[in-house]
C-alpha positions, 0 to 999 in steps of 0.5 A: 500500500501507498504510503500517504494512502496508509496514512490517510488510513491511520488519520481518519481512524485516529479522528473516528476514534477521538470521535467516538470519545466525544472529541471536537475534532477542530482540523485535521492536517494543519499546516505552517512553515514551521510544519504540520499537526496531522490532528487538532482536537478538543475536548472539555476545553483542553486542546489536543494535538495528535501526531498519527503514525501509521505503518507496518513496521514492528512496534518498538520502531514506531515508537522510537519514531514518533518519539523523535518526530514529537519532539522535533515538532513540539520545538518548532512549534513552541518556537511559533507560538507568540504567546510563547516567552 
C-alpha cells in the first residue's frame, strides 16, 4: 500500500476514534512553515494535538519514531507560538 494512502488510513481512524470519545475534532492536517499537526482536537476545553503514525513496521520502531518526530515538532512549534516567552 501507498504510503500517504496508509496514512490517510491511520488519520481518519485516529479522528473516528477521538470521535467516538466525544472529541471536537477542530482540523485535521494543519499546516505552517514551521510544519504540520496531522490532528487538532478538543475536548472539555483542553486542546489536543495528535501526531498519527501509521505503518507496518514492528512496534518498538514506531515508537522510537514518533518519539523523535514529537519532539522535533513540539520545538518548532513552541518556537511559533507568540504567546510563547
Amino acid at each position: 500500500m501507498h504510503k500517504k494512502r496508509l496514512g490517510k488510513i491511520g488519520e481518519t481512524l485516529a479522528c473516528e476514534y477521538l470521535l467516538n470519545h466525544h472529541y471536537t475534532i477542530v482540523e485535521r492536517n494543519f499546516q505552517k512553515r514551521y510544519g504540520e499537526l496531522d490532528i487538532i482536537a478538543v475536548k472539555d476545553k483542553i486542546l489536543v494535538f495528535v501526531e498519527v503514525k501509521t505503518g507496518t513496521s514492528k512496534l518498538n520502531n514506531q515508537q522510537k519514531n514518533l518519539k523523535e518526530t514529537i519532539q522535533k515538532k513540539r520545538v518548532r512549534w513552541e518556537e511559533y507560538n507568540p504567546t510563547n516567552k
